[in-house]
C-alpha positions in Angstrom: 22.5 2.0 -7.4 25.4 3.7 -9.3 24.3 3.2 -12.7 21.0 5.4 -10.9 23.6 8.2 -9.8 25.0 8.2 -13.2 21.9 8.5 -15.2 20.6 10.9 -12.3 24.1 12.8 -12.9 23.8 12.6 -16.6 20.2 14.4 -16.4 21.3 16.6 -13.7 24.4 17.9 -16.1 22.0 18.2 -19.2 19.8 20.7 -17.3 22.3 22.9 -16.7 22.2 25.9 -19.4 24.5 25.9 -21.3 28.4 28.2 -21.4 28.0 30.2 -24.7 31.6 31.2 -25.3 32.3 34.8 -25.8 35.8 35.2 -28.2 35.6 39.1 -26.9 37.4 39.6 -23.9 38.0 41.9 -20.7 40.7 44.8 -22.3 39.6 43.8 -25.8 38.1 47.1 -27.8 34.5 46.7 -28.3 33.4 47.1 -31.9 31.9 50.6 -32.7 28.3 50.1 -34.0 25.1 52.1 -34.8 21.7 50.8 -35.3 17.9 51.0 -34.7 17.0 50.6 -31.4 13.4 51.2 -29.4 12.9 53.0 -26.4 9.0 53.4 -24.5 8.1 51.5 -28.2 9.2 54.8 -30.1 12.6 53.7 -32.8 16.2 56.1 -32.8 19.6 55.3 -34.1 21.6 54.4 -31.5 25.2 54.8 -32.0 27.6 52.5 -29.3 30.4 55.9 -29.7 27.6 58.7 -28.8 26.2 56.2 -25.4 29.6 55.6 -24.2 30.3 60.0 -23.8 28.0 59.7 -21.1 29.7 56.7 -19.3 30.0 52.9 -19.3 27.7 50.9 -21.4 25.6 47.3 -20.2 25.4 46.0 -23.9 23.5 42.5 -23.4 22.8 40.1 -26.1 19.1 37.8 -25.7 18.2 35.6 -28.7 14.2 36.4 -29.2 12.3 39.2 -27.7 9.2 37.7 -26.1 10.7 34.2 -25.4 10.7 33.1 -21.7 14.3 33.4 -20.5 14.5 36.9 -23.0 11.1 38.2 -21.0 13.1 37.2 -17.2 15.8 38.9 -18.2 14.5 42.2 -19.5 12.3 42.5 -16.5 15.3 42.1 -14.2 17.7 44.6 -16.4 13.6 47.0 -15.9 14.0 46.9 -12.3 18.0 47.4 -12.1 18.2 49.9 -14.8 17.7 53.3 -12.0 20.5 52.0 -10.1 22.7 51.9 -13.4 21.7 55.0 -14.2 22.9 56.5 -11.0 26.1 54.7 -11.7 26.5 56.4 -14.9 25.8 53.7 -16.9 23.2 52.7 -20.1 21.8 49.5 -20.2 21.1 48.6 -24.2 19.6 44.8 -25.1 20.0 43.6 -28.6 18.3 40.5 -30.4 17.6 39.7 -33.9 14.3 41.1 -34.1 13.1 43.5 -36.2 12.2 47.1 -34.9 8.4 46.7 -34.7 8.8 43.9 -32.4 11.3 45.7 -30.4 9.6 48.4 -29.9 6.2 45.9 -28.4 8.8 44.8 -26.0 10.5 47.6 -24.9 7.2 48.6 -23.7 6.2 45.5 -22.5 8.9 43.3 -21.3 11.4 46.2 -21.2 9.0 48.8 -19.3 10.0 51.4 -21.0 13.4 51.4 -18.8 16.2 51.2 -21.7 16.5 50.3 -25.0 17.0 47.4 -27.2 18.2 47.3 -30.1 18.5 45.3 -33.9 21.6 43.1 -33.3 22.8 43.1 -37.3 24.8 40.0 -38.7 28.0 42.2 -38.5 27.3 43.0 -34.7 26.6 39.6 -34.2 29.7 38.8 -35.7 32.4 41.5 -34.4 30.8 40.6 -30.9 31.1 36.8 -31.5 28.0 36.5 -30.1 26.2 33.7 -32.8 23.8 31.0 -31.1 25.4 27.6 -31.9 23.7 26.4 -34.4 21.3 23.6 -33.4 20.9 24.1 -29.7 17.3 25.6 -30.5 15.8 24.1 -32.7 14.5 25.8 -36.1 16.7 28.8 -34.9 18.9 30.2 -36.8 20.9 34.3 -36.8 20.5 34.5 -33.6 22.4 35.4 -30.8 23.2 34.0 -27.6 23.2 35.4 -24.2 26.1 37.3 -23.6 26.4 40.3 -21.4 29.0 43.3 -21.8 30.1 46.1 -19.6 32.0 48.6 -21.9 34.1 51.4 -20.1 33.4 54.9 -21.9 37.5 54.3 -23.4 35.9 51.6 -25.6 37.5 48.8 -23.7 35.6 45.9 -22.2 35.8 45.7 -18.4 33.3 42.4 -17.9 32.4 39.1 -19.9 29.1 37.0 -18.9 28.0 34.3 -21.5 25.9 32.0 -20.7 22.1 30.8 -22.0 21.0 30.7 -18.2 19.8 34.3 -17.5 21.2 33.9 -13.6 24.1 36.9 -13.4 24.1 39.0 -15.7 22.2 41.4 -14.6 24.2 41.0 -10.9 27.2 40.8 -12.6 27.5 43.8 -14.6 25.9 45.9 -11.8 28.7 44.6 -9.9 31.4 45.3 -12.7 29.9 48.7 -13.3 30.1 49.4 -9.2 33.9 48.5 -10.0 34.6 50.5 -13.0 33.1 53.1 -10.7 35.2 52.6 -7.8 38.0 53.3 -10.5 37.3 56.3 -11.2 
């Protein structure tokens, strides 16, 4: 029977999605970036400096627009993205896609609620958000999933990284709420 509970453990444990460790943390300064982003499928420069005059930013990292977990979680940052708004804050996703298939899923998966953006190697780097290599196969300059609340001083107020899409949506409403209180 216990070699059972150890394989069932085992399996159990392997399931789990994986941490994907963020080297930014809470009081760090957020790299400054701009880039093209895609909002209702139409493309802008988006500029990290200009979004956070108007009040926090939810910057969230997905590795592939269209993918399954990527899809869950634009649809839940869709249907949360009014009640950031009335917090004050933009919500901005970014993945390694290029514009034209951002701008299908801001429409699609993103329904036309915020933007996302082209996350470039240097943002992928100054955010330290690269997907290990070889825990998707074939994949490669991609990023993880790793979600940011940025106060509108720059700093970094929240950290959630992990593959799993459970809480990051919940918490950086809840860190936003927070920041709120704050002020």
């Amino acid at each position: 029977m216990r070699p059972l509970l150890h394989v069932l453990s085992l399996i159990a444990a392997l399931a789990l999605p994986a941490a994907a460790p963020a080297a930014l943390k809470v009081g760090a300064k957020a790299p400054s970036f701009d880039t093209r982003a895609s909002l209702a499928g139409k493309d802008f420069d988006f500029s990290l400096a200009k979004a956070l005059k108007k009040g926090p930013v939810v910057l969230y990292f997905f590795p592939a627009a269209f993918t399954k977990g990527c899809t869950v979680e634009a649809h839940e940052f869709a249907e949360a993205t009014d009640d950031f708004a009335r917090l004050g804050a933009t919500v901005v996703g970014m993945a390694a896609d290029p514009i034209e298939k951002l701008n299908q899923f801001s429409v699609q998966e993103c329904r036309n609620k915020f933007a996302v953006g082209v996350a470039t190697p240097a943002m992928i780097k100054g955010y330290d958000v690269a997907l290990e290599a070889g825990l998707i196969p074939n994949v490669t300059g991609r990023t993880n999933r790793t979600s940011y609340v940025i106060a509108p001083d720059g700093r970094i107020v929240f950290v959630h990284s992990e593959l799993g899409v459970a809480g990051h949506v919940s918490g950086t409403m809840n860190a936003v709420k927070a920041l709120k209180a704050k002020r």
